[in-house]
C-alpha positions, 0 to 999 in steps of 0.5 A: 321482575325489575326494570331495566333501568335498575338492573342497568344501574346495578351492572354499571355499580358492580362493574365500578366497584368490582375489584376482580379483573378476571370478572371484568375480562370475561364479560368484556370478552362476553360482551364483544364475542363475534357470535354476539349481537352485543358490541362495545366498540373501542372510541377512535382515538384522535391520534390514530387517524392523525401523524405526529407533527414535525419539528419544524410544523409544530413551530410554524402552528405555534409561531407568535403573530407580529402584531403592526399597530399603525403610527396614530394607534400607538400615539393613541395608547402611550398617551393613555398609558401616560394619562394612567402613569400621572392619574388622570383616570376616574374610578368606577363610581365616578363614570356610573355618574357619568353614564347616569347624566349622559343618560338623563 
């Protein structure tokens, strides 16, 4: 006799390769006959237990944040968006040396 797993493995290859829908209907039916022990219960899908969203709640839901950056912030930024307009920025290597002094 040969093990359960490998007959597992044999009904899940032939049902994936069947190509014989009749087949596959009746043990389906088979397999979710009241009188069976046996039941494949279909997955809860997320939309059933779900209303569809209203216009005006899908644009609430996907309304864009106003983002306030305070006065010495956007000081702070602009000037480091000014430094990287005129260069002066360093390259990777050049804080790796940095990182590497400091930690000496």
């Amino acid at each position: 006799m040969e093990s359960f797993e490998t007959i597992q493995n044999k009904l899940l290859r032939a049902i994936s390769e069947s190509s014989d829908p009749e087949k596959i209907v009746r043990l389906w039916k088979f397999w979710n006959d009241e009188n069976s022990d046996f039941s494949v219960s279909e997955p809860v899908s997320f939309y059933d237990s779900e209303r569809p969203m209203t216009d005006e709640q899908v644009d609430e839901y996907f309304k864009e944040e106003v983002v306030i950056v305070p006065d010495h912030l956007m000081k702070l930024i602009e000037r480091g968006m000014e430094d990287v307009k005129n260069g002066r920025v360093y390259t990777e290597e050049e804080m790796d040396k940095m990182d590497e002094e400091w930690l000496k």
